[in-house]
N, C-alpha and C positions, 0 to 999 in steps of 0.2 A: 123795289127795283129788282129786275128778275136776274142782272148779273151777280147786284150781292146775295140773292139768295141761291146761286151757285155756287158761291163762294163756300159760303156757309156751310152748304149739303158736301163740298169739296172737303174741307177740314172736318168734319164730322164723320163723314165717311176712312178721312185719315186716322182717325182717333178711336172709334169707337165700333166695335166688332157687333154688337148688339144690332146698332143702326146696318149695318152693312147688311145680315143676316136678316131684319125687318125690309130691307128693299128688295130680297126677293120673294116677297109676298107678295109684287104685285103681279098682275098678269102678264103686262109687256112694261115697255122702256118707256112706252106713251102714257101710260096712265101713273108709272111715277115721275114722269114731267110735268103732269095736270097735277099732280096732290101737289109739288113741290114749288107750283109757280114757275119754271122756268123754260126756256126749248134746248134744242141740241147746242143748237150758236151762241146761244149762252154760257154751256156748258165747256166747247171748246174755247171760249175766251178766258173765262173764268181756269181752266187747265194752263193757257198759256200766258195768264198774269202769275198763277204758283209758280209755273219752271223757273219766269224770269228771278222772282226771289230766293229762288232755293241757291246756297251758298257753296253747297258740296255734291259731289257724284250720288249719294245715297237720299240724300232729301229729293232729288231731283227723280230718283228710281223710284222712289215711292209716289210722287207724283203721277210720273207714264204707270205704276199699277193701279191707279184707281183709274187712269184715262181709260185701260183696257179691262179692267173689271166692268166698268159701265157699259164698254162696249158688247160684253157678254150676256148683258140683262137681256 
């Protein structure tokens, strides 16, 4: 299911600086949506089911800076 594997790439990109710093090796934004299985509409649903969870102002910052970090690849 290509939402949870946005999820997935969502927290993992939350968590892990390695991973972050490996996506931008790819050429554009398209060809790490093809390795990762998922589209952009995925990727904004999966952003706006984390916000809904997030409990405090800072969880929720961190959330909009992987939204805008993606949007930078």
């Amino acid at each position: 299911m290509a939402l949870g594997k946005s999820i997935t790439f969502i927290k993992k990109a939350l968590s892990d600086k390695e991973f972050r710093e490996a996506c931008y090796h790819f050429a554009n934004r398209q060809d790490l949506l093809l390795a990762y299985d998922f589209s952009e509409a995925d990727f904004e649903d999966a952003i706006n089911m984390q916000l809904v969870k997030c409990q405090t102002y800072e969880e929720a910052e961190r959330v909009q800076q992987i939204k805008f970090w993606f949007a930078l690849l």
